[in-house]
N, C-alpha and C positions, 0 to 999 in steps of 0.2 A: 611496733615502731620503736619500743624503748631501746633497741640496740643501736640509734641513730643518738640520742639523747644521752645512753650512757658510753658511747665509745667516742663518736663522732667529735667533733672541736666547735665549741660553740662560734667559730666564725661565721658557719654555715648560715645561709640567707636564703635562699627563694624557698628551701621547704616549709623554711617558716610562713610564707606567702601561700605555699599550694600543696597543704599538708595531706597527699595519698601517695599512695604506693604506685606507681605506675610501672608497668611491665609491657607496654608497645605501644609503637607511635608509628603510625602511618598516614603520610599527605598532612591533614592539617588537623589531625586529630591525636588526640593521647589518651590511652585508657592504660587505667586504674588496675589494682587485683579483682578489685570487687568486679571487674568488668563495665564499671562505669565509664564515658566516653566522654572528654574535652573538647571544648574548641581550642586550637591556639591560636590565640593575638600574641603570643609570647614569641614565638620561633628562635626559642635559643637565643635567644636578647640580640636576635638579626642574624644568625649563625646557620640559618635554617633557611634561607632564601628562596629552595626548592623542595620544600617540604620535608616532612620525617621520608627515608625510607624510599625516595625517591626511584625509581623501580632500574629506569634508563639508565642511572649513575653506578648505583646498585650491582647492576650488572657486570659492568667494567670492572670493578674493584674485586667481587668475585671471582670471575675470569683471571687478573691476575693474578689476586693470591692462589689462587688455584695450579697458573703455569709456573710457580714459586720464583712468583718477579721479587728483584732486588727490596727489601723493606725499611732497611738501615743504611744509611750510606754518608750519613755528613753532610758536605756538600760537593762530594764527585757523581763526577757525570754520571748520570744512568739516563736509560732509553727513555723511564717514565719521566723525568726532569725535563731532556729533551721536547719532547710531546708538548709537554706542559708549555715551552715557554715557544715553541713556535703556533701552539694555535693559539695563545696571547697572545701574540705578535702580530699574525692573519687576523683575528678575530674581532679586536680590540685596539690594538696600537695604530696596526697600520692605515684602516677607516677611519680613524680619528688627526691620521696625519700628528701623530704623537711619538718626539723621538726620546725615547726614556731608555736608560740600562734599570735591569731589574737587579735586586738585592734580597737575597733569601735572610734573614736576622733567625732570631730563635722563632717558635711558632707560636706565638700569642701575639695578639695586637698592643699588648703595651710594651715589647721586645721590640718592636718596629717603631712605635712611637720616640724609646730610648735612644735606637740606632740614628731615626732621622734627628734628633736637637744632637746629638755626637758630630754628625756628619758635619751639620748645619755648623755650629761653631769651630768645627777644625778650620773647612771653608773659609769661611768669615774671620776666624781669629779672634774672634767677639766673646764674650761669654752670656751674654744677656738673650731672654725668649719673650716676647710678645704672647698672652694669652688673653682669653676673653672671658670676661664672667658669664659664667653658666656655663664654662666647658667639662668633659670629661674627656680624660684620652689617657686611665689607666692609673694602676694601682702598684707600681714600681717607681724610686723616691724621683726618678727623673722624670717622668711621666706624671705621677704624683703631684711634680710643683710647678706643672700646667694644669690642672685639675681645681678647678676654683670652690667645689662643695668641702665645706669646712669638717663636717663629721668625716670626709675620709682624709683628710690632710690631716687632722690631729692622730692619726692612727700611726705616721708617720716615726713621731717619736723624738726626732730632729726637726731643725729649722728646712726650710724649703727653698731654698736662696735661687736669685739671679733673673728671676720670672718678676714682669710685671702685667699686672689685669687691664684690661681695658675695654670698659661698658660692651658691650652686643650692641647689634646694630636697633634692636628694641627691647635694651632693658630699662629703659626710661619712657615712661610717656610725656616727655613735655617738651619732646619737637628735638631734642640732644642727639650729634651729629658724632659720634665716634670715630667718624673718617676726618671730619675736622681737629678733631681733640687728639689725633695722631698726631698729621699734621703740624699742628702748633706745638704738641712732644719735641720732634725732631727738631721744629727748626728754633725752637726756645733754647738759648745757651744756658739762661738759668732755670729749664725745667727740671733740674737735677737726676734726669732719666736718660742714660747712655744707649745708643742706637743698639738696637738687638741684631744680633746674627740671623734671624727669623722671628716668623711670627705665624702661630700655629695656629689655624681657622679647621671649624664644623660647620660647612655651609648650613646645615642643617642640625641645630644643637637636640642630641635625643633628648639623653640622660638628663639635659639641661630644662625641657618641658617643652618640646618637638616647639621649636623656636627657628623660624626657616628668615634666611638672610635672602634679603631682595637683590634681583640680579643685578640694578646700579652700585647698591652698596660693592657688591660684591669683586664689582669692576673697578670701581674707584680703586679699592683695597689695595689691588692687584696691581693698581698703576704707581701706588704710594710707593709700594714695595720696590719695585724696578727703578722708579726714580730716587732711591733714597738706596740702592744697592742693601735689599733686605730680602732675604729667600722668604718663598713663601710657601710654607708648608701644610697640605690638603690633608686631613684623617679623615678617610673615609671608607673607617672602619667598620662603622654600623649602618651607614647611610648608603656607601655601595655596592655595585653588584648589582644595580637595575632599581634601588628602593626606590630612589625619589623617577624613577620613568625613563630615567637612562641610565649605560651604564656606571658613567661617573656620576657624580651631585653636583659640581663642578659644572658640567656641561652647559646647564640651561645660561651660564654666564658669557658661556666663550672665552674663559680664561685656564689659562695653564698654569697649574704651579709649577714652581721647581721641584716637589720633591711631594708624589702622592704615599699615602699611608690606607695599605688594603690588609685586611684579614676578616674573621669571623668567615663568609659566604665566600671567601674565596677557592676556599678546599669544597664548596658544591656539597659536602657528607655531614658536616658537623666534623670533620678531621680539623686538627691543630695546623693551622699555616698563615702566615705572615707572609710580607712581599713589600719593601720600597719600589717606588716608582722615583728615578732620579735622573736629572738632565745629566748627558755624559759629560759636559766638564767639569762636574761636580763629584766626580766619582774619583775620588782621590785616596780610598783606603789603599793603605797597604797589605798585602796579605795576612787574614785572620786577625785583622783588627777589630773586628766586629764578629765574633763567633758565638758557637754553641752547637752541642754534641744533637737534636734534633732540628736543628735551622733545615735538614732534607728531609721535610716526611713524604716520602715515597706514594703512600696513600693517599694520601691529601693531593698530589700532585696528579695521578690518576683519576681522582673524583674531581679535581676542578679542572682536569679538560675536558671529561665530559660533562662536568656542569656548563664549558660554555659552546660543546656542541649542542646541549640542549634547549639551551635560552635562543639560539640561532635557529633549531629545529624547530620551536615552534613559539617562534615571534614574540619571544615573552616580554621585550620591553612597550610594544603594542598595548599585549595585553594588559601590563600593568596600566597603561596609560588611562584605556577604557573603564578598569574597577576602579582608578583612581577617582572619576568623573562620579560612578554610583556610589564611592564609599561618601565624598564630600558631600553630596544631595544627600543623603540618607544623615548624616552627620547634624546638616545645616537643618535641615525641615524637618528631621526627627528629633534627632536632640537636644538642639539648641532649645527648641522651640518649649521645652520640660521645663528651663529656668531661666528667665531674663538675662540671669549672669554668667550663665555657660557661656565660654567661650572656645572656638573650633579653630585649628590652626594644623595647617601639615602641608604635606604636598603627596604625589605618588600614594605609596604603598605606608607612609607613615604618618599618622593621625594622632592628636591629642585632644580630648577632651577637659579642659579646664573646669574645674567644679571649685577653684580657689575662693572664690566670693558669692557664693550658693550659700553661707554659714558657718557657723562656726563647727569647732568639733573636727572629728576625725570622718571627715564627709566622703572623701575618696579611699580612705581605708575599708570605711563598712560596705562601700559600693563595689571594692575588690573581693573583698569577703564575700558579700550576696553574688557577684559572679561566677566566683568559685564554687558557690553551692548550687548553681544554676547550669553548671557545667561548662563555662568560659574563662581560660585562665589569661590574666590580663594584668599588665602591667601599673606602677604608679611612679609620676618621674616628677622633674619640677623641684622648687623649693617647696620645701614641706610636704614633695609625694603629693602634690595635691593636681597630678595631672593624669587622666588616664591615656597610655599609651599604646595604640591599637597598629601593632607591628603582625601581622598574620604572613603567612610562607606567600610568595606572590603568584603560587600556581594554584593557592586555592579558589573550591569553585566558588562561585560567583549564589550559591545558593546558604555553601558552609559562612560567607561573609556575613551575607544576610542575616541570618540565624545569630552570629556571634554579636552583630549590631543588635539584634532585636533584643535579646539578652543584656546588653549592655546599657539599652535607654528604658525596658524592667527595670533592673538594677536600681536606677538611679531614680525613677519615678519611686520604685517601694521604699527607699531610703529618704528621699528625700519626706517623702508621705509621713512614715515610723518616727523623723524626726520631728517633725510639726506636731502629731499629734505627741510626742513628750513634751515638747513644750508647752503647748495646752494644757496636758496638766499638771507642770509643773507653777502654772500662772494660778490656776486652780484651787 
């Protein structure tokens, strides 16, 4: 491993977290050289929706590279692009009675996040962005100064201008209404805060510590917007693709934004793809105003049609539906039940375990660690990482959950245990 240490760039981060060699991942597993076997709760920090290696996707993308389909192209037509955007349209748009133009940006999700605050204040002619504490939506300086964790905003280097924060819908507990406190923003002439071009929403905050906005807030939000001529703009970069039980995250509200933000589980492979969702009057670029030499990944667009013939092949927002139901019981009356202070929060296919006032100390770190060496690689999110984040592919079985639960409330029972008894004798 020292040729990662001495060559590699210390920016590097998750190895630091899940320090093996791993050389194959299949379905909801990852093994090691040593031929040790993972669970993952990780799936590609949601990039993985349908598993490592998905067999059915798999096979398409083979197939083509094999009939030497087009692989580079920009953004000119090709057959796969084609595909791509008419079974989105049958699959997705049209059942949803959704009328959105699609926009290819570059292939990362914080390339699409840039595109849509571009877009949003050309429209608008505004320069200002509404953001929420506890968001993330990406590591690029426009993207960046929506991003409200302070350890990656100082990496920045420069000031972060034009964005202002505004509470979550529960980052306070003592009853504080942030759809209010908009509200009185806007229509206070002396709140010295100028109306935004948009206002960037995670219905569901991962990164933030799996933080799920109730579907009134969510409405309300949505109506602020529309009455105060302010786009509303959806990332739902990690959260869609089926996580939260439907396709959108979105949906459970019955609201539309102007302008959805999809990547990660959109290319179906773990391939690079990015995708706006944008109301057509709002689509006012001029040509290649918005570019970059991979905004066409060919593969990516091959794998995520049949990624969504296969979510359609076999019912899979259903099925997330039903593990959603056993991962929450198995959460509430196994876990919780470990420590008064846990606390469980999520919806669908995404889970947090709160361990923030279980103790002091680095409580959800050793509980990462003891995971890892139990064979479940599992995430830590939240302020101070003190949230564990139970993101698994959503085709896993219903037996590999179990297993990766069970592991995960060890975990924290030996941890919590190891720590008690240090302080015992440290009292001693």
């Amino acid at each position: 491993m020292d040729i990662f240490g001495n060559i590699e760039s210390n920016v590097r981060s998750y190895c630091r977290s899940f320090p093996d060699l791993f050389t194959k991942a299949k379905g909801s597993k990852l093994v090691a050289a040593s031929g040790k076997e993972y669970i993952d709760f990780f799936a590609g920090a949601g990039a993985l929706n349908y598993g490592h290696n998905n067999d059915f996707i798999k096979k398409q993308v083979i197939d083509y590279i094999m009939g030497d389909g087009v692989i580079h192209a920009l953004d000119m037509y090709t057959q796969a692009k084609k595909e791509f955007l008419v079974t989105f349209n049958e699959y997705i748009l049209k059942p949803r009675k959704l009328n959105y133009k699609i926009q290819f940006p570059g292939p990362t999700g914080t390339n699409a996040v840039e595109a849509a605050l571009k877009l949003a204040r050309k429209v608008k002619n505004r320069t200002g962005i509404f953001s929420f504490m506890g968001a993330f939506h990406g590591m690029s300086l426009g993207s960046l100064a929506v991003t409200s964790n302070s350890y990656h905003r100082k990496g920045a280097g420069i000031p972060l201008d034009n964005v202002t924060f505004i509470p979550y819908c529960n980052t306070f507990s003592n009853g504080f209404d942030s759809i209010d406190y908009l509200t009185q923003i806007l229509a206070d002439s002396h709140s010295g805060v100028e109306k935004p071009a948009a206002i960037i929403l995670e219905t569901v905050q991962a990164e933030g510590g799996i933080n799920v906005a109730p579907v009134d807030w969510l409405q309300r939000l949505a109506e602020l917007c529309r009455q105060e001529d302010i786009l509303l703009i959806c990332d739902d970069i990690q959260v869609g693709c089926d996580r939260t039980g439907t396709y959108f995250s979105f949906e459970r509200a019955g609201i539309i934004p102007d302008i959805v933000i999809l990547s990660k589980s959109i290319s179906g492979y773990g391939f690079p793809l990015s995708l706006l969702l944008i109301r057509p009057e709002l689509d006012i670029w001029q040509p290649g105003e918005h570019n970059g030499t991979f905004r066409g990944n060919q593969l990516a667009f091959v794998a995520g049609r049949a990624a969504l013939e296969y979510r359609k092949n076999t019912s899979l927002s259903d099925e997330v539906r039903l593990k959603a139901r056993l991962l929450e019981s198995f959460l509430k009356e196994q876990i919780a039940s470990i420590h008064r202070q846990i606390e469980i929060r999520g919806i669908g296919m995404i889970w947090g375990v709160d361990l923030s006032r279980c103790g002091e100390g680095d409580l959800a770190k050793e509980v990462a660690r003891r995971c890892f060496e139990l064979g479940l690689i599992i995430e830590r999110v939240g302020r101070g990482d003190t949230v564990m984040k139970i993101m698994p592919p959503l085709n896993i079985s219903r037996d590999e959950l179990m297993a990766g639960c069970q592991i995960l409330g060890q975990a924290i029972r030996e941890t919590l245990s190891r720590k008690s008894a240090d302080g015992l004798k440290g009292a001693l």
